[in-house]
TORMI-28964 format. One record per residue (C-alpha): x, y, z. Coordinates in steps of 0.5 Angstrom, whole numbers, plus 500, padded with zeros to 3 digits. Each point is the difference from the previous one (the first is absolute). Example, Ala and Ser with C-alpha at 12.3 -4.5 7.8 and 13.67 -1.06 7.14 Angstrom:
525491516
502507498
! end
This chain:
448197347
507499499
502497492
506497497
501499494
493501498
499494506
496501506
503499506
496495504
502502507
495502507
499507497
496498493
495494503
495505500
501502493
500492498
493499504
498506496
502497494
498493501
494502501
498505494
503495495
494496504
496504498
501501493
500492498
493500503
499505496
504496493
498493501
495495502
500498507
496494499
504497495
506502504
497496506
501493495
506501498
506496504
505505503
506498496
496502494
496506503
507503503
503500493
493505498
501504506
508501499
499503492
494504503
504502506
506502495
497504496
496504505
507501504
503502493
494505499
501503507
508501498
502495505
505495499
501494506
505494500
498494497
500497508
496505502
494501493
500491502
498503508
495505497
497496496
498495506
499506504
494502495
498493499
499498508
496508499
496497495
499493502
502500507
498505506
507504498
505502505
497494504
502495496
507499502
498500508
494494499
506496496
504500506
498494504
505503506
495506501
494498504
495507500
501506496
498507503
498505495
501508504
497504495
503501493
507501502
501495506
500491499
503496506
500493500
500495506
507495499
500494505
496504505
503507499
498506496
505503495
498507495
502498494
501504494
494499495
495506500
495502496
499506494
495503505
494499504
495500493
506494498
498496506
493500500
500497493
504495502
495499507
494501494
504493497
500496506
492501503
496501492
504493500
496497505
494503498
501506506
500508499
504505505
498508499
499506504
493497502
503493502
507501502
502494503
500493497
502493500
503496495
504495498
506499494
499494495
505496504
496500506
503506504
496504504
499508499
497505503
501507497
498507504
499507496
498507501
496504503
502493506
507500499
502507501
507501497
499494493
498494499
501494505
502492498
501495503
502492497
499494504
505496495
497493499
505494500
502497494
501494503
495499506
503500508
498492502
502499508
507496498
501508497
498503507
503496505
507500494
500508502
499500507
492501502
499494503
503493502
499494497
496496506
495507500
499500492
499493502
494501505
497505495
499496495
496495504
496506502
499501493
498492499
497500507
495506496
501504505
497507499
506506500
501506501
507503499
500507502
506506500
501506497
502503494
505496495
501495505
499493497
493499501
498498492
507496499
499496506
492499498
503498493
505494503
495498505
495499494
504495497
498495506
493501498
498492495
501501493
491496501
498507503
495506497
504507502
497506499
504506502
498508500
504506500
500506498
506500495
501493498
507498502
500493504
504494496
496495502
503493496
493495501
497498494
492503502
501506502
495506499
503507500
495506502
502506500
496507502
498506495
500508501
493504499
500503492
499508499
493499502
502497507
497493498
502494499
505499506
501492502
503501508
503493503
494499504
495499494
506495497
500496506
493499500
500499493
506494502
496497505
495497494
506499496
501493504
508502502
503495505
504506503
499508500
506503499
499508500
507505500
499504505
493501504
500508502
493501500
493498501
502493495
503499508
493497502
499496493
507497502
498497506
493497498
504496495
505497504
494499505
495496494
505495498
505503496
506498505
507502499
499506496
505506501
500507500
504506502
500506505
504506501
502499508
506502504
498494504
496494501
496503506
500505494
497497495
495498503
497506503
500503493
496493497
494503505
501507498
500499492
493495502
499506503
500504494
496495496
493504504
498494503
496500506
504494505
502501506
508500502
500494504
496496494
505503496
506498504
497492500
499500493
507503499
503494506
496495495
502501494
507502500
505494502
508503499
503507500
506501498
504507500
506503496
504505499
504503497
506503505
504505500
506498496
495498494
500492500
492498501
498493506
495497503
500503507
495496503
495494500
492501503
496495502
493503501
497495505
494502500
496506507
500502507
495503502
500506495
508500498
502495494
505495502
507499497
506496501
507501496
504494499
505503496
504506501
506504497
505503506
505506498
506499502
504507497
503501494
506496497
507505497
497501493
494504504
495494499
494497505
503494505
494495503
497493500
494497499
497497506
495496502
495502506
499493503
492500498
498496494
496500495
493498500
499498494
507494501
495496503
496500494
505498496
502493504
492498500
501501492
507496500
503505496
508502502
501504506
505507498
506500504
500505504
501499508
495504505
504501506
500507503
506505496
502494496
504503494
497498493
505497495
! end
């Protein structure tokens, strides 16, 4: 440690001394103060309480730090004490869209598509699982050796999910899916380049339309955002439900009932899957279902409720492509231990879903609509699909970034002709073959 003058030096070769500090002086003031009325006081008056406890356990340590520094401390403690400490500062950046925790001595996070290490660490492994402990207890979850991966959510809306040891071998693994602040409407999306307005246009008739849809991509790639501004299409007149198994959609109507799923308890009871609350949202009257993202079994429940009256609703699925995506619809179906033959399934695939649309998220970190699928319905035993819009890459430009066009394939959507028996105005794209959308 290097001192001056009695002073620390705050420079790269004490941060783990500061985070050692900060930490026990944490400790100490739950030990020396009441936590539950310190949860009432505003923070103005709370960082003055802090500030005389702090002074005084850094003078009882004989360590003396710049007024700047003690003010930076006190923050530090409070976000400790408050807050999800260390993280604190990385969930007030709107620039940052995912934070990834590698262990205690490794945070990175995601800035416009890209990953970066920042210089945020945590005291030691027994530090960051506290912090993880704060997060899951919130939300009425647990994370220990005998269940040692959870999902969770922070209060804002952020998604969590936390992975510790023996599962994770080296240390405890976090990653943040932030919530928006403010929520991503389709004005948003075609502003950053996802898609085109004539596209956003039709999706949104789609929407209206109550066609059923399906948005399918891998990882991070857009698929809840795009779910979130399409839902603004839905009327404000319409009883939604959504489920999910960390509640993050924004969804803006007024009547909007949000389900969430729950984890066993020590005992192994008490577990709420997605399927048993899709069957118990069949009874809640909704207009439109609206499930996170299906993985399992809840597949087959899906469908029975886009097939019995509940038209446009939406889902997720972790898929590379259309086709993709609903082969893996059939084999979740699969996993729900139901005795149906293939082609059944297939029918009752081709039957219930409408519209595919695939993202993704590419390789120089910007996330776009790449495709839209029209499911036309069977031939023979393969489900028939028709695009009608596609991405086309055309290279990159100087800055390193993907060049490309969205064009129109020259087949039209079926569900136009809906629209002018209804009277209701027709989106303005034109369906000529490798017309460019713009």
């Amino acid at each position: 440690m290097a001192w001056e003058n009695g002073v620390i030096e705050f420079n790269e070769a004490v941060g783990a001394d500061l985070v050692a500090l900060k930490v026990g002086i944490h400790q100490r003031l739950i030990d020396l103060l009441n936590l539950s009325v310190l949860e009432r006081m505003p923070r103005e008056t709370l960082h003055q309480e802090i500030r005389g406890v702090v002074v005084q356990l850094l003078s009882e340590q004989k360590r003396f730090l710049p007024v700047a520094q003690t003010d930076r401390l006190v923050n530090d403690v409070l976000d400790e004490l408050l807050g999800l400490g260390p993280l604190e500062p990385l969930l007030k950046d709107d620039s940052i869209s995912d934070i990834l925790i590698n262990t205690h001595a490794a945070v990175y996070v995601e800035r416009r598509g890209q990953l970066e290490k920042t210089n945020v660490r945590f005291q030691d492994t027994r530090h960051l699982i506290r912090i993880i402990n704060k997060i899951v207890s919130a939300v009425g979850r647990r994370v220990d050796e005998s269940q040692p991966l959870v999902d969770a959510r922070l209060a804002d809306g952020s998604r969590v999910n936390a992975i510790i040891p023996p599962l994770a071998v080296d240390g405890p693994l976090v990653s943040i899916r932030k919530f928006a602040a403010r929520p991503i409407n389709i004005d948003r999306l075609v502003e950053y380049g996802s898609l085109p307005r004539p596209v956003a246009h039709l999706l949104q008739a789609a929407v209206e339309m109550r066609r059923n849809i399906v948005i399918s991509g891998g990882t991070g790639s857009g698929k809840t955002t795009l779910m979130n501004a399409l839902s603004a299409s839905i009327s404000p007149r319409e009883r939604i439900i959504t489920i999910e198994d960390s509640a993050e959609l924004q969804l803006q109507q007024p009547h909007v009932g949000r389900l969430e799923t729950r984890s066993s308890n020590l005992e192994g009871k008490g577990e709420v899957t997605q399927r048993d609350l899709l069957r118990n949202a069949l009874r809640m009257r909704p207009d439109r279902i609206v499930v996170g993202e299906v993985r399992a079994g809840e597949a087959f429940d899906m469908l029975q409720a886009m097939n019995t009256g509940h038209d446009g609703s939406m889902t997720t699925v972790h898929a590379n492509t259309p086709r993709d995506a609903l082969s893996r619809i059939e084999q979740m179906i699969g996993m729900a231990s139901l005795d149906i033959a293939p082609r059944s399934i297939r029918t009752q695939i081709a039957s219930a879903i409408n519209i595919i649309l695939q993202v993704e998220r590419l390789d120089d970190g910007r996330r776009r609509l790449v495709s839209v699928t029209e499911v036309v319905g069977m031939e023979e035993d393969v489900i028939s699909l028709q695009e009608i819009v596609r991405f086309r890459r055309k290279g990159r430009d100087a800055n390193g970034l993907v060049n490309g066009e969205f064009q129109t394939t020259g087949v039209r959507p079926r569900f136009l002709e809906a629209m002018t028996a209804r009277g209701l105005p027709m989106p303005e794209i034109t369906f000529a073959p490798d017309r460019k959308c713009e």
